[in-house]
Residue frames relative to the residue before (quaternion, step in Angstrom):
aa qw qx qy qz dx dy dz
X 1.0000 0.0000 0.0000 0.0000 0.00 0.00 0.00
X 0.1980 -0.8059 0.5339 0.1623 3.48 -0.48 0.87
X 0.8140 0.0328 0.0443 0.5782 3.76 0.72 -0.94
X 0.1051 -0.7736 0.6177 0.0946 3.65 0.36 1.09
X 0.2478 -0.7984 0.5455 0.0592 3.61 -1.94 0.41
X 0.0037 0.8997 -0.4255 -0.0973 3.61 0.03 0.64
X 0.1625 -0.7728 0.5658 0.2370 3.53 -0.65 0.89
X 0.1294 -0.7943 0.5874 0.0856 3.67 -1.32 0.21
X 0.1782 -0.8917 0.4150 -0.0301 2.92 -1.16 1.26
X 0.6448 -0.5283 0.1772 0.5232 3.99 -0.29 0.11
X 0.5994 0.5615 -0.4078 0.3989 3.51 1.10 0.66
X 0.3062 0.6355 -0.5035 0.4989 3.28 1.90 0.72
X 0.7876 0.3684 -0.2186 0.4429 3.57 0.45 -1.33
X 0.7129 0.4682 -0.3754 0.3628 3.23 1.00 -0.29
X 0.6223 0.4419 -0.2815 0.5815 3.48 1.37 0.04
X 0.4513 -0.7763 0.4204 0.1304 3.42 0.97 -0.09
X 0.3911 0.7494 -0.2281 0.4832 2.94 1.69 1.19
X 0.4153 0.7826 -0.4095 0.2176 3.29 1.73 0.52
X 0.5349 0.7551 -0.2375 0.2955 2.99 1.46 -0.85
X 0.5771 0.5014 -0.0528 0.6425 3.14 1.73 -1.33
X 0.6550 0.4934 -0.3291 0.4682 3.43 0.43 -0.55
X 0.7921 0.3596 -0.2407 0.4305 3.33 0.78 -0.80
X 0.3041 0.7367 -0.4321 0.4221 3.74 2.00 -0.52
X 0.7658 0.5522 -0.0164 0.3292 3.11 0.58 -2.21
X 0.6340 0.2489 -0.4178 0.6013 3.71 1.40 -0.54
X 0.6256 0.5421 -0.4342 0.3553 3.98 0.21 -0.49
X 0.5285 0.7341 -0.1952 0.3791 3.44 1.57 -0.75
X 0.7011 0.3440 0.1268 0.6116 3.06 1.14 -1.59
X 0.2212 -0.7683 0.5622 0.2115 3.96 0.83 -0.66
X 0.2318 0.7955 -0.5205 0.2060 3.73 1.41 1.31
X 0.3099 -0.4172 0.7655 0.3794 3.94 -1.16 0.21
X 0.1587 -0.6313 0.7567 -0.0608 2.93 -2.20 1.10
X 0.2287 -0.6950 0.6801 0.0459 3.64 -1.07 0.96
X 0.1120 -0.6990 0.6798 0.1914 3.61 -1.02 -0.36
X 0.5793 -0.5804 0.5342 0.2052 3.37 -1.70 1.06
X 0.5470 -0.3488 0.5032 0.5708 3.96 -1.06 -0.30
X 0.9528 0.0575 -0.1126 0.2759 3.12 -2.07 1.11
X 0.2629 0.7792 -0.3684 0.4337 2.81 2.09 0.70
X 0.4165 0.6991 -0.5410 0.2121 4.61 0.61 -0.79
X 0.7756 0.3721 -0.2399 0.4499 3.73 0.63 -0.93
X 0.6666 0.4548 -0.4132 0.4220 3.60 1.05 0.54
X 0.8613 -0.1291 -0.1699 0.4611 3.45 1.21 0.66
X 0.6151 -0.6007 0.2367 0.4524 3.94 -0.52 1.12
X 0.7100 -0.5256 0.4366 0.1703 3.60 -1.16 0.99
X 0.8991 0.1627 -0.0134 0.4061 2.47 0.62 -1.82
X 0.1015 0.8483 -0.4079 0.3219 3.19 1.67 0.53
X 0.3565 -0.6129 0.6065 0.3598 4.05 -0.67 0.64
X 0.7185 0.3487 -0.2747 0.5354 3.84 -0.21 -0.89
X 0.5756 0.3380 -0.5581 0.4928 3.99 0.43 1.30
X 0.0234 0.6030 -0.7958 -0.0506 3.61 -1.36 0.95
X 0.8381 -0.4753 0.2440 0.1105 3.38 -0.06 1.05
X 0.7216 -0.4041 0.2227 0.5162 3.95 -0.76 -0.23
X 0.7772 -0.4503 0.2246 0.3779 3.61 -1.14 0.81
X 0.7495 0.4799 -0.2733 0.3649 3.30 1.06 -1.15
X 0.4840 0.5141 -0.4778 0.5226 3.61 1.56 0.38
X 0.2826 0.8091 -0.5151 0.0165 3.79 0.44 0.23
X 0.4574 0.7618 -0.2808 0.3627 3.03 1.77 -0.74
X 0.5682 0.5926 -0.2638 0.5063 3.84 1.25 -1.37
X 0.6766 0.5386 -0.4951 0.0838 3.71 0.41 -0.99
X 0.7688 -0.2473 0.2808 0.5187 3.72 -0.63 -0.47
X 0.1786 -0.7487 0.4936 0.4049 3.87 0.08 -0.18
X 0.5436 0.5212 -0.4310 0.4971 4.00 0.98 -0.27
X 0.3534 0.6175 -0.6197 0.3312 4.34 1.40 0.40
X 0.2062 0.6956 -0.6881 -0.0154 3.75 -1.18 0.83
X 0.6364 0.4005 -0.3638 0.5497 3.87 0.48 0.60
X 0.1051 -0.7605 0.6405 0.0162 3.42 -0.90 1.18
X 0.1528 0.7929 -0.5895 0.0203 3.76 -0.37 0.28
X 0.2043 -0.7399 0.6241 -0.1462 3.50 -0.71 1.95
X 0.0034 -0.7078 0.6917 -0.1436 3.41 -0.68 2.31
X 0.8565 -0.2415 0.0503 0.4535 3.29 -1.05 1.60
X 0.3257 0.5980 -0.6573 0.3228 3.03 0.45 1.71
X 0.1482 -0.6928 0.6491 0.2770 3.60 -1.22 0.04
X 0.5463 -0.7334 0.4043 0.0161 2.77 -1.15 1.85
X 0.8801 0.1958 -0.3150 0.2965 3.12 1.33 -0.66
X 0.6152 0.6416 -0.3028 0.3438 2.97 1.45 1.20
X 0.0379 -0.8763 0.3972 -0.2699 3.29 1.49 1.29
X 0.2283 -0.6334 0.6795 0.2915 3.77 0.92 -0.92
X 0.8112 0.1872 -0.3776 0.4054 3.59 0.14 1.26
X 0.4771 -0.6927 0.4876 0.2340 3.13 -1.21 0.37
X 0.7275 -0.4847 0.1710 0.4546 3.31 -1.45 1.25
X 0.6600 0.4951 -0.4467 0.3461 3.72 0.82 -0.96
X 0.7419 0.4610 -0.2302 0.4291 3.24 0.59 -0.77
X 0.5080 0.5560 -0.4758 0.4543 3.45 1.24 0.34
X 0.1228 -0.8479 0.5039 0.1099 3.74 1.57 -0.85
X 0.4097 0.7888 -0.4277 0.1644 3.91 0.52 0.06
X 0.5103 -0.6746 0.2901 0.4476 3.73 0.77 1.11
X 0.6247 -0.5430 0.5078 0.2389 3.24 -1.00 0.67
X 0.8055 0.4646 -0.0860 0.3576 3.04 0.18 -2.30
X 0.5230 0.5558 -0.3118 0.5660 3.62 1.53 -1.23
X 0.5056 -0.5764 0.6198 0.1674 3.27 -2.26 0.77
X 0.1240 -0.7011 0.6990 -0.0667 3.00 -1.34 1.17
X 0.1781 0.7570 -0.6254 0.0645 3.42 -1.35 0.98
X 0.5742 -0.6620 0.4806 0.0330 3.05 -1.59 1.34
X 0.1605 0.7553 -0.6347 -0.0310 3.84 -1.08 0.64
X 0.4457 0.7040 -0.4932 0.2500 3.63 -0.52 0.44
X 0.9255 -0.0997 0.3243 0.1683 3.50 -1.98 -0.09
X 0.8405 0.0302 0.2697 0.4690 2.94 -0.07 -1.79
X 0.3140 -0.8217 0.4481 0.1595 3.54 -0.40 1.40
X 0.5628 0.5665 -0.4419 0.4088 3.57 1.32 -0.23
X 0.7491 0.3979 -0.4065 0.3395 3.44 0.90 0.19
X 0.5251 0.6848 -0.3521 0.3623 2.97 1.38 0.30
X 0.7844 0.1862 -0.0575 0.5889 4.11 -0.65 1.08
X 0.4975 0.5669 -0.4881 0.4392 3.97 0.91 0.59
X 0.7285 0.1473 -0.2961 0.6000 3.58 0.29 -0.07
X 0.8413 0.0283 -0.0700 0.5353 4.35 -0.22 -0.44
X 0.8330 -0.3835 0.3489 0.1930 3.21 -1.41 0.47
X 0.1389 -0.8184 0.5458 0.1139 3.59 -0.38 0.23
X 0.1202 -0.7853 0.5496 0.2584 3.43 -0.99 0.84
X 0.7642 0.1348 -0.0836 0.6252 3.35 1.50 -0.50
X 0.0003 0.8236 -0.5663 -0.0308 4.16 -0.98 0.55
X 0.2335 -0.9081 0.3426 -0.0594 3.25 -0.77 1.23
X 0.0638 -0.8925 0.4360 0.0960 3.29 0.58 0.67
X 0.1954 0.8104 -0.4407 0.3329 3.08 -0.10 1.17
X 0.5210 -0.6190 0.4997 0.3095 3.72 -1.14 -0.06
X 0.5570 -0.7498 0.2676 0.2367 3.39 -0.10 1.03
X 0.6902 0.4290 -0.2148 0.5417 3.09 1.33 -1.47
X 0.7363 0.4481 -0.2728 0.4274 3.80 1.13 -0.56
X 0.6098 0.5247 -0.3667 0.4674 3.47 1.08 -0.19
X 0.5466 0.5952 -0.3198 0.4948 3.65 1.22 -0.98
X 0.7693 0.2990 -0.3506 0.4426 3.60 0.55 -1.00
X 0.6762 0.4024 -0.4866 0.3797 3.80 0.57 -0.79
X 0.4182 0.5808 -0.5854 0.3809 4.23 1.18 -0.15
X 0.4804 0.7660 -0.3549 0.2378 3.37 0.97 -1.68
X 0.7587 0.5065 -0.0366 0.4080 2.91 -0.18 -3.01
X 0.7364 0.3345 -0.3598 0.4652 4.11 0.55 -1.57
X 0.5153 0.6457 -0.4355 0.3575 4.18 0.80 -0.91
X 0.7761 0.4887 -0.0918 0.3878 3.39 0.95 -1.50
X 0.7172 0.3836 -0.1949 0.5481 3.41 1.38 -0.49
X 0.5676 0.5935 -0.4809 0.3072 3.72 1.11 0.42
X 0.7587 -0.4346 0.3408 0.3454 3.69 0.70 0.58
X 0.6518 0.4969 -0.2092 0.5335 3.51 0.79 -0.79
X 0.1259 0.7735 -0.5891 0.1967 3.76 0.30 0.76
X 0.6810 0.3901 -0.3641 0.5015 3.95 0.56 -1.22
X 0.6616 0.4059 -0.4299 0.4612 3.61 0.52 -1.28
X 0.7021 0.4009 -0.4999 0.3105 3.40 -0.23 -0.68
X 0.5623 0.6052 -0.4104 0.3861 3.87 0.83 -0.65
X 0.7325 0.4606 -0.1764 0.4693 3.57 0.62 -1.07
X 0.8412 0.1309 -0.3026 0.4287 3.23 1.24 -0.15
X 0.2303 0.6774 -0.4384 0.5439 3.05 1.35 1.12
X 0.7538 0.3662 -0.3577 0.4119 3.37 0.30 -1.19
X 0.5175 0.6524 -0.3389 0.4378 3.68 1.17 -1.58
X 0.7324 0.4628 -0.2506 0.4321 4.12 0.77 -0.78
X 0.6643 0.2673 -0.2674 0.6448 3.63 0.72 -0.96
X 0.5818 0.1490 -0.6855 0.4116 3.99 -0.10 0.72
X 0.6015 0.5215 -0.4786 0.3704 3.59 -0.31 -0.29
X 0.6200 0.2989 -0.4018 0.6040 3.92 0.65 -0.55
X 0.7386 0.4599 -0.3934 0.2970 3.91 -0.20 -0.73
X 0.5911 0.4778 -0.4223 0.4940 3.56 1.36 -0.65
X 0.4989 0.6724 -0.3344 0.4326 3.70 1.04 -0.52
X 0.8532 0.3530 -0.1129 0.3670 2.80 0.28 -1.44
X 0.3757 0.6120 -0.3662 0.5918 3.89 1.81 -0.01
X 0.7827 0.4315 -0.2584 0.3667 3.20 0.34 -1.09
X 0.5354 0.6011 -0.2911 0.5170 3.27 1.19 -1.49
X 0.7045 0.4445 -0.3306 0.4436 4.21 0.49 -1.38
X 0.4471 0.7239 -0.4194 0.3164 3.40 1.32 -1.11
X 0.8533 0.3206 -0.0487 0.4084 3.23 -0.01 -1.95
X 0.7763 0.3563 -0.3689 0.3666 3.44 1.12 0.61
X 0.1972 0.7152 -0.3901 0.5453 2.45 1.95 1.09
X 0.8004 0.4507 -0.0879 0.3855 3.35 0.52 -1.28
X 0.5103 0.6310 -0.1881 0.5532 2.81 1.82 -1.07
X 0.7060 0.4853 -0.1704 0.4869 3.72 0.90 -1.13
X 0.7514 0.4019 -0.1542 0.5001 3.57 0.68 -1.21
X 0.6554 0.5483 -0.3333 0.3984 3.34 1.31 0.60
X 0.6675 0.4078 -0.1556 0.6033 2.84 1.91 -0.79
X 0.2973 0.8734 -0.3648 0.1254 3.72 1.75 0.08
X 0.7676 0.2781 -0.1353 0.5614 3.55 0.72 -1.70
X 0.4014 0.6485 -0.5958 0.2515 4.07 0.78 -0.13
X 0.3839 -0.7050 0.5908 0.0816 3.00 -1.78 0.93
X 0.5688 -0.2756 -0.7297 0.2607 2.39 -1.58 1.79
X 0.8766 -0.2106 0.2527 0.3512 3.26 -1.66 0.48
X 0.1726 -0.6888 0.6941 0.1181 4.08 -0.24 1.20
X 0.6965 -0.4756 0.4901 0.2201 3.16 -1.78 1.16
X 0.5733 0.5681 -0.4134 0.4216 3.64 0.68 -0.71
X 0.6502 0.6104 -0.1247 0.4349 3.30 0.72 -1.94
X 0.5733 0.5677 -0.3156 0.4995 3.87 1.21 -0.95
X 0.7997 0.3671 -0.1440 0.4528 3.15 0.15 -1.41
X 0.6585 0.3054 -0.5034 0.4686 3.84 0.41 -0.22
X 0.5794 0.6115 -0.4152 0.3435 3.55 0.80 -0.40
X 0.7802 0.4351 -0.1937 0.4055 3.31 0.82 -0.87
X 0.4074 0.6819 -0.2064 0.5713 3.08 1.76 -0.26
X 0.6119 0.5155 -0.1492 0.5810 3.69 0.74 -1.10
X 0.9051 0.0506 -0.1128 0.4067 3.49 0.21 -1.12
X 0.5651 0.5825 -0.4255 0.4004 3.55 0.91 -0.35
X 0.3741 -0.8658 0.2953 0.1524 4.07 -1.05 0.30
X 0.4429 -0.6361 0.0816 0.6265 3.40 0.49 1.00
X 0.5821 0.5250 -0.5221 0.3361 3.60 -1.45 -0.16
X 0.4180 0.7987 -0.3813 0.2050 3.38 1.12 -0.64
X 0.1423 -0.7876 0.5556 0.2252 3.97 -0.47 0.77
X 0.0444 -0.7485 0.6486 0.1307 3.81 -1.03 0.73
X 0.2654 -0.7356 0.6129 0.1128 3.44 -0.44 1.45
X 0.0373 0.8040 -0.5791 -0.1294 4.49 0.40 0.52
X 0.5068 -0.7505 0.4238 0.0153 3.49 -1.41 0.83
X 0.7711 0.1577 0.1168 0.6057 2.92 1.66 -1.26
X 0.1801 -0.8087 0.5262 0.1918 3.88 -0.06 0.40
X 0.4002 0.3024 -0.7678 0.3987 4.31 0.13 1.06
X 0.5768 0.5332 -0.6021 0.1428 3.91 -0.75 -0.21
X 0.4423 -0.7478 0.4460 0.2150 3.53 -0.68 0.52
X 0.2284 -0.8276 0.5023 0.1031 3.82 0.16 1.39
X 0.4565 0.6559 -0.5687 0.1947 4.14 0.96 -1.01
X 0.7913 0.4613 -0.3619 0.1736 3.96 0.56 -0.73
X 0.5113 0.7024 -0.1481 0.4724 2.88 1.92 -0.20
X 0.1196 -0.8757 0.4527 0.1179 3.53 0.04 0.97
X 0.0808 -0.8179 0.5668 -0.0567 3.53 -0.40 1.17
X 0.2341 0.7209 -0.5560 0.3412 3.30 -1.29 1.08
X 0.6423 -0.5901 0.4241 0.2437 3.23 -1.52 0.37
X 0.6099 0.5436 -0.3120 0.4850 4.00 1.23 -0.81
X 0.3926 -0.7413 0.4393 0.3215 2.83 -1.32 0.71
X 0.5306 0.5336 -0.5172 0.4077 3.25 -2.07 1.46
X 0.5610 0.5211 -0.3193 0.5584 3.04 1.85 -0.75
X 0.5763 -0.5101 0.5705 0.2866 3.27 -1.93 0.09
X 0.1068 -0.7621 0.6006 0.2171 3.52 -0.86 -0.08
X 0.2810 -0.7078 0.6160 0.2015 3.52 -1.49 0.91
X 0.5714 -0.6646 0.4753 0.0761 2.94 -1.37 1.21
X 0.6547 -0.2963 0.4442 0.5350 3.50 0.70 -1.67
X 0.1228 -0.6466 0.7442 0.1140 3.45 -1.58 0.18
X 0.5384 0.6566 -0.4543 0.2694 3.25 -1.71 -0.96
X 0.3409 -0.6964 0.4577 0.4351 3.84 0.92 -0.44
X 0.7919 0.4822 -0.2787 0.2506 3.56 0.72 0.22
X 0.0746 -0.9786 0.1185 -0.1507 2.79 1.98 1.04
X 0.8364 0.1998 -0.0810 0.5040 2.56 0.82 -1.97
């Protein structure tokens, strides 16, 4: 496996398994996506996050391992074409509920299982196979490649932000770094409408982060 990938879904937070979830990308040096309604299953602002499924394009192109924990596949807000995940490349499933499992790509492997418990015994068997130096060396060789990404990736929403800064009435960008800035972690953001732009806003499960509440308009 050269650049493994993990998507996450709202059965991280609902099992209380972020902690692990994240053990497991820092473990492994995995890019991570998140699923709709997915912010509280892993830090935003985290270097090894490129965001919601439909950014799959961004990932590393050397990604050949896909590994989907309590995500529901078929609810991504895209369609299989636009999901575009190699064929030929390995894809595996952990979660809940077997109807999501193999409805939009192939499975090579599916796990029914608890999310927060399967992640740690993946954790405990990853950690006990002997192979500690290699894994270091090729661990490290991954998280510079995701961090140089991810600079860049902050880069352009920098630019992206400081263009739309002084515009009148108040550009969504400009909302969210504001609120971000002043609001304290623990914060709940209950969002209503998906054009606003969330990248300044650091969501997540640690404390200092924000937490997301919901979308969809039926939130509250």
């Amino acid at each position: 496996c050269q650049q493994p990938v993990i998507m996450v879904g709202d059965e991280v937070w609902r099992c209380g398994a972020q902690a692990e979830v994240l053990e497991l990308a820092e473990w492994l040096g995995a890019a991570v996506m998140a699923g709709n309604q997915s912010h509280r299953s892993f830090p935003t602002q985290h270097p090894y996050f490129f965001g919601m499924g439909r950014w799959l394009g961004r990932l590393p192109e050397s990604a050949d391992l896909f590994i989907s924990i309590g995500a529901k596949t078929t609810t991504w807000g895209m369609s299989e074409t636009e999901m575009n995940w190699p064929a030929q490349e390995k894809s595996i499933a952990i979660g809940l509920d077997p109807d999501q499992m193999g409805r939009t790509y192939p499975l090579d492997l599916a796990m029914v299982a608890n999310v927060k418990q399967a992640t740690r015994a993946l954790l405990d068997a990853l950690k006990s196979d002997g192979h500690d130096g290699r894994m270091e060396t090729i661990r490290s060789a991954r998280h510079e490649d995701l961090a140089t990404r991810s600079a860049a990736r902050q880069a352009e929403q920098e630019k992206a932000l400081q263009a739309n800064f002084r515009k009148t009435p108040i550009h969504p960008s400009r909302l969210g770094y504001e609120l971000q800035q002043a609001l304290p972690g623990g914060t709940l953001f209950c969002v209503e409408q998906f054009t606003a732009d969330h990248t300044p806003i650091a969501f997540g499960f640690r404390a200092g982060e924000k937490v997301w509440v919901g979308a969809s308009g039926g939130s509250l």
